[in-house]
C-alpha positions in Angstrom: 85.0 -57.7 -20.9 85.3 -56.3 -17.3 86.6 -52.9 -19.0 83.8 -52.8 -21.3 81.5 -53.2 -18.5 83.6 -50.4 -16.2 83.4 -47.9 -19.9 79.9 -48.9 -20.6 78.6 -48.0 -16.6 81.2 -44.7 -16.7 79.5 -43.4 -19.8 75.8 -44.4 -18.5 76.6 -42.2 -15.6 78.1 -39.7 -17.5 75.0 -39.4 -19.3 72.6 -39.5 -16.2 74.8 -36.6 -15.1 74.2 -34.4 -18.0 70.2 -35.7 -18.1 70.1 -34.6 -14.9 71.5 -31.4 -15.1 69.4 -30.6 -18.1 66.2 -31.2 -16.0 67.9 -29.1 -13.1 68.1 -26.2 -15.0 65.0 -26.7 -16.6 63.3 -26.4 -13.2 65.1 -23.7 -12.0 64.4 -21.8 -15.1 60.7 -22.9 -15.0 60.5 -21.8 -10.9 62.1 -18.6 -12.0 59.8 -18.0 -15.1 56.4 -19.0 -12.6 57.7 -16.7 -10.2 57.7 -13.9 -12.5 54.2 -15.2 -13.8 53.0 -15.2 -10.4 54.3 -11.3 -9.7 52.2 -10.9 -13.0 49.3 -12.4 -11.6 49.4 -10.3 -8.2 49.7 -7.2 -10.2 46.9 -7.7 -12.2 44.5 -8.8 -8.9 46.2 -5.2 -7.9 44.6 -3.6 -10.5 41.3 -5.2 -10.5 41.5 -4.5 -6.7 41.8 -0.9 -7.2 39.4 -0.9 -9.8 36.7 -2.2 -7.4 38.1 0.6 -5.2 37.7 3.1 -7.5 34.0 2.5 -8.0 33.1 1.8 -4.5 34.9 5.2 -3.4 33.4 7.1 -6.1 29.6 5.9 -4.9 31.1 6.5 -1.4 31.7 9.9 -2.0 28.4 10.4 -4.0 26.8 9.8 -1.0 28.5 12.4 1.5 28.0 14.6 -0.8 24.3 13.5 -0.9 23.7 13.4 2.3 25.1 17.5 2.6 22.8 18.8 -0.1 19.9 17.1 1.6 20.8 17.8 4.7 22.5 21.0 5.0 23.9 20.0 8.1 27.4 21.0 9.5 28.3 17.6 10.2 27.4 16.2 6.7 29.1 19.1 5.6 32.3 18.0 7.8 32.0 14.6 6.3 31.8 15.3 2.4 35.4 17.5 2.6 36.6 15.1 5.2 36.6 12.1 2.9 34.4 12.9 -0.4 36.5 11.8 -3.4 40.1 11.9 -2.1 40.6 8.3 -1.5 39.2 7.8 -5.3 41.8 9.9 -6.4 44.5 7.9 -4.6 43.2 5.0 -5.7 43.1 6.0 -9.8 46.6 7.5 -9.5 47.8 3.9 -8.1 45.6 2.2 -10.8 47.8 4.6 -13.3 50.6 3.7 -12.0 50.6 0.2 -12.4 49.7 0.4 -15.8 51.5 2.2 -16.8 55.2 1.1 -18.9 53.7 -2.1 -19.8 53.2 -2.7 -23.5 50.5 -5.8 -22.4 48.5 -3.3 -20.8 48.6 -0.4 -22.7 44.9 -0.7 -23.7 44.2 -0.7 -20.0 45.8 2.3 -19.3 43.9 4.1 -21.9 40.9 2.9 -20.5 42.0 4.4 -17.0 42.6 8.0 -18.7 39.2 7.7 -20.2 37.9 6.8 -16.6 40.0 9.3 -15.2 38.5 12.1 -17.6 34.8 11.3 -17.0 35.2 11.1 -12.9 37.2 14.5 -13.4 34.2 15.9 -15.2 31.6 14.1 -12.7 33.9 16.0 -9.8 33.6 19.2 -11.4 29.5 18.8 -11.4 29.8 17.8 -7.8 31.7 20.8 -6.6 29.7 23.2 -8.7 26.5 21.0 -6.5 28.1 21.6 -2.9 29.0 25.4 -3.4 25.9 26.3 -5.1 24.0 24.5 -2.0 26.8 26.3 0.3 25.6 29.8 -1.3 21.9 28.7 -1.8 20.4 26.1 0.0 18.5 23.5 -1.4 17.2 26.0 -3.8 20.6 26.7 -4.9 21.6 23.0 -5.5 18.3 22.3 -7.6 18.6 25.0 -9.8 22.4 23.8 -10.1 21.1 20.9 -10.9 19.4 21.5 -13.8 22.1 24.1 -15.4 23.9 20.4 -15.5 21.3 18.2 -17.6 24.5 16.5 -19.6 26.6 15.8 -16.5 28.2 12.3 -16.0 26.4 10.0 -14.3 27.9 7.5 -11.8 26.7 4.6 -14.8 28.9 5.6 -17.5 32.0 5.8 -14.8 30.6 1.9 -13.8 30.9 1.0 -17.6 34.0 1.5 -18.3 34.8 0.1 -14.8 33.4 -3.1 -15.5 35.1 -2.8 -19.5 38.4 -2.1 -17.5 37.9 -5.2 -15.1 36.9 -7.6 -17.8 39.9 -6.9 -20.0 42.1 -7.5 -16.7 39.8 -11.2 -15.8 41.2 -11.6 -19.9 44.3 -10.5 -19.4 44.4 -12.9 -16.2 42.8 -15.8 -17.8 46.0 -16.0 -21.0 48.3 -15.6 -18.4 46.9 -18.6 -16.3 46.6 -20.8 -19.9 50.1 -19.7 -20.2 51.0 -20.7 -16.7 49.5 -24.2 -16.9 50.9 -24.8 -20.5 54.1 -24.4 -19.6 54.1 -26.3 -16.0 52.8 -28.7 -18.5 55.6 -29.0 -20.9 58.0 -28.8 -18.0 56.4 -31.9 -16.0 56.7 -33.9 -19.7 60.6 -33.0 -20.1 60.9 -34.1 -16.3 59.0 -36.8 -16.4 61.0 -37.9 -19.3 64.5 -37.0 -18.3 63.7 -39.2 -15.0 62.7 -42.0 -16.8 65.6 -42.0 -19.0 67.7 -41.6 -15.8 65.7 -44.7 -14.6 66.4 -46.3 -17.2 70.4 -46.1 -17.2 70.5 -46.2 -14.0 68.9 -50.3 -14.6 70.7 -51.5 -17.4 73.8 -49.9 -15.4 72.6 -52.5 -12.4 72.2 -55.6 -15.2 75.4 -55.0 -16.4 76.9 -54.9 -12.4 74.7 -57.6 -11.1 73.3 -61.1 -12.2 70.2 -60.5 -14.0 68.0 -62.6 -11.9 68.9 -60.8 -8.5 68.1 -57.1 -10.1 64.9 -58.9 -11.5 64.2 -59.8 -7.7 65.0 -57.0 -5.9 63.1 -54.5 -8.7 60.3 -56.8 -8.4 60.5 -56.7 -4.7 60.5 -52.9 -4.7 57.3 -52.5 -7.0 55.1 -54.7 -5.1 56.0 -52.2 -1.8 55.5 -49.2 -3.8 52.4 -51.1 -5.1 51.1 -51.7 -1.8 51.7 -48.3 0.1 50.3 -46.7 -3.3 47.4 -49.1 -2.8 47.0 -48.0 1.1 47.6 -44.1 0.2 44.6 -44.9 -2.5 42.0 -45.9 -0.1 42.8 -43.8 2.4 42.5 -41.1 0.4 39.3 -42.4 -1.4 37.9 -42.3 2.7 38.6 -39.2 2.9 37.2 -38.2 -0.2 33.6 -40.2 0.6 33.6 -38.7 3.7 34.1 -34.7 2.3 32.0 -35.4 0.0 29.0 -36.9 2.0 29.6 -33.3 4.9 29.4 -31.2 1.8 26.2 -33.0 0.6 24.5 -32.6 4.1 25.7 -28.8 4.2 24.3 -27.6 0.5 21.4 -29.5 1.4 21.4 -27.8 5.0 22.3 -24.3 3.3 19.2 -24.6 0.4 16.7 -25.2 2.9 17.9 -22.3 5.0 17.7 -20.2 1.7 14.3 -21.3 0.9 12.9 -20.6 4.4 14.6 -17.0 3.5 12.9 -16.9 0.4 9.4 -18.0 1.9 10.0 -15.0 5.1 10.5 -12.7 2.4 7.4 -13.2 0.4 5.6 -13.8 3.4 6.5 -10.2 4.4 5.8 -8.6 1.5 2.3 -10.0 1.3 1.8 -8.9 5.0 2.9 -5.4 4.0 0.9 -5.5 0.7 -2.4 -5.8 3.0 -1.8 -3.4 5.2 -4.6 -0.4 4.3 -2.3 2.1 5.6 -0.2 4.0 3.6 3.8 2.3 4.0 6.5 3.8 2.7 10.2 2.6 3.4 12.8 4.8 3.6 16.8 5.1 4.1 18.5 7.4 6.5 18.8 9.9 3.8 15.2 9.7 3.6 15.0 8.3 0.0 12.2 5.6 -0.5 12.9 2.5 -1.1 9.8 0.5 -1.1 5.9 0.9 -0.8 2.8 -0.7 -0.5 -0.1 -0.7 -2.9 -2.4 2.1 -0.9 -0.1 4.4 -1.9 -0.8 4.4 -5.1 -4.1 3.9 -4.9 -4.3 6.9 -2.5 -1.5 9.2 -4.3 -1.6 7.9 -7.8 1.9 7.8 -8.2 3.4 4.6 -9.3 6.0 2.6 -7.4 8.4 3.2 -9.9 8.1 7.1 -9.7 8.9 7.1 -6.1 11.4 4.5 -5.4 15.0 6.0 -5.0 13.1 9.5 -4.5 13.0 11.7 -1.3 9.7 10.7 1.0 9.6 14.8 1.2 7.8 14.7 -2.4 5.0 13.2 -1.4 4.5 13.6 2.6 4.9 17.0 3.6 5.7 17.8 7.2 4.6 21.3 9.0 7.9 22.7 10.2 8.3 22.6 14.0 12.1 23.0 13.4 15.6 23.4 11.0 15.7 19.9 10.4 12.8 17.5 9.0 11.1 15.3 12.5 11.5 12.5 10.4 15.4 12.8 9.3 15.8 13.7 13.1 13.9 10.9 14.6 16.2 8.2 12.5 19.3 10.0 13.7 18.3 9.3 17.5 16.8 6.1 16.6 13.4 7.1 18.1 9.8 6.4 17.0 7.5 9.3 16.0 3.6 8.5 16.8 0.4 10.3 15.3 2.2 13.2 13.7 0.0 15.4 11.2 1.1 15.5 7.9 -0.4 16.0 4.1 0.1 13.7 1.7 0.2 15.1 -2.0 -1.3 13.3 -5.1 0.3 13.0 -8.3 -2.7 15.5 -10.0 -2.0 18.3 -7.2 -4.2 17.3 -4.6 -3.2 17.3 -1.0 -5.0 14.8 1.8 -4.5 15.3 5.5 -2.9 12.3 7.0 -1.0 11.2 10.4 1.9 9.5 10.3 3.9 7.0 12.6 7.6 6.1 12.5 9.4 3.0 13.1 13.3 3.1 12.6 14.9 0.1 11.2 18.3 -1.4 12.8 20.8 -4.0 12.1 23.2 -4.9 14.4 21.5 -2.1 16.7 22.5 0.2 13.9 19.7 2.1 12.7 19.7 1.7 8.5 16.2 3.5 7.7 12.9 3.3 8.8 9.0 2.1 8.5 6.5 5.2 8.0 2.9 4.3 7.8 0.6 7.0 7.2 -3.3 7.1 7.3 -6.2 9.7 6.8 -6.7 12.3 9.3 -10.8 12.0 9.2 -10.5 14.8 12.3 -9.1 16.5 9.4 -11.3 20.3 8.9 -12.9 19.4 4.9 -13.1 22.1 2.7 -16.2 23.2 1.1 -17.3 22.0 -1.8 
């Protein structure tokens, strides 16, 4: 009998042994297999990374070179070949590159030469811009311009952007199903190979030990681990009521700061839609942004037709200079008072007007400016 007991405790071990290193390996080859899973998941937040890059970079560089044909100035010019589209370039070739060799992102990578033509061909339009404003001012640049009616625009580049990062967030998304369905699986043969091991492990004790003393002592040990599980509950459920009441007072904290925003804002706007002057809002680069209902009651152009347009096509400036007062003004970050002006109307007609400037700042950073613009009446009138 006691030799049966001594095989029958031998073999239960023996088998405990070979559970246990079955679950071993199991989690080594599972750590290994997330590990690699993880490296995939860092590449592809590498990719969408750059892809971000890429269009930032690109709009970047639009601007410099926005700024030069505008501007003409030596500086701007300085800035455009300075950084323009390099780090764009960089940033494609690294795309490429990690693409690349990779039969699960071979569509990808297509998708990056296709991005890579149409920026190639939106360079080429860019450069053909900047010399012909090099050789011929402002003149030269518009009539560039429009010898490139079909030229790729920044939009299509952003499409196939956006395509690109959505078939990464897919690519990301299977590989995090994957991820989870396999930690899965492995916390079920885990799970099960422990409770098997358990289980040995107590009938191994019966058969050592009277039955009523491992009844005891197993009883004794589950209402411990029954009671510390109990205290870990509800101190955890404190915790949890207490996060949870902080984040209720801080959403309800952060909506009403959004709504007094949101109020500010339409408040604004209905202070600047009053205003009988002429407003127009414009950038440093001295595109418009916004303006007020007298100015298209005055000029007869519509919002839409001005917005993203230079101020220079309706408010025309007498020259006392190279550079427009108003471009200069923003630069220094100074105001401009009862400046004479003409304001043209969309059917050709042009209305003497003076003009104030306000510059705009964030962070003491001027960002644009505030020009409001009335009617000369000490204007000469022309006969009828």
């Amino acid at each position: 009998m006691k030799e049966n007991i001594e095989k029958r405790v031998i073999a239960l071990f023996f088998l405990m042994l070979v559970i246990l290193a079955g679950v071993a390996w199991l989690a080594v080859n599972t750590i290994q297999q997330a590990k690699d899973k993880s490296d995939w998941v860092n590449h592809t937040h590498a990719v969408l990374t750059a892809a971000t890059d890429i269009s930032g970079e690109l709009h970047a560089g639009d601007a410099f070179m926005s700024a030069y044909l505008l501007s003409g100035a030596q500086r701007d010019q300085d800035n455009y070949r300075r950084n323009g589209y390099n780090p764009m370039l960089d940033t494609l070739t690294l795309a490429k590159r990690l693409t690349s060799g990779d039969h699960t992102e071979a569509a990808q990578h297509l998708e990056l030469s296709k991005l890579e033509k149409l920026i190639l061909q939106h360079l080429a339009v860019s450069k053909a811009l900047v010399l012909a404003r090099e050789q011929g001012g402002v003149e030269g640049a518009r009539q560039a311009a429009l010898a490139h009616p079909d030229a790729v625009s920044t939009d299509d580049i952003d499409r196939v952007i956006a395509n690109l990062k959505k078939m990464e967030e897919d690519l990301l998304k299977e590989r995090d199903n994957e991820a989870v369905k396999q930690a899965r699986d492995t916390t079920r043969v885990i799970c099960a190979g422990v409770v098997i091991n358990f289980a040995l492990l107590l009938f191994a004790s019966v058969l050592i030990r009277d039955d009523l003393k491992a009844r005891r002592i197993a009883a004794t040990a589950l209402a411990d681990a029954n009671a510390q599980l109990e205290a870990k509950v509800q101190e955890r459920t404190a915790e949890l009521v207490q996060s949870n009441q902080s984040l209720k007072k801080e959403n309800l904290e952060r909506r009403w700061s959004y709504q007094a925003l949101d109020h500010q804002f339409r408040y604004n706007q209905l202070i600047v839609n009053a205003i009988s002057e002429m407003v127009f809002v414009v950038s440093k680069a001295l595109n418009v942004s916004r303006v007020n209902p007298s100015v298209t009651h005055a000029t007869q152009w519509e919002a839409q037709e001005l917005i993203s347009q230079s101020i220079e096509r309706v408010l025309q400036i007498p020259a006392d200079g190279p550079a427009n007062p108003i471009l200069s003004a923003l630069n220094e970050g100074r105001e401009l008072q009862e400046r004479p002006a003409v304001v043209l109307t969309k059917s050709g007609g042009a209305i003497p007007v003076r003009f104030n400037l306000v510059p705009l700042r964030d962070d003491n950073k001027v960002v644009g400016g505030v020009v409001t613009v009335r009617p000369w009446l000490g204007a000469p009138q022309k006969p009828g």
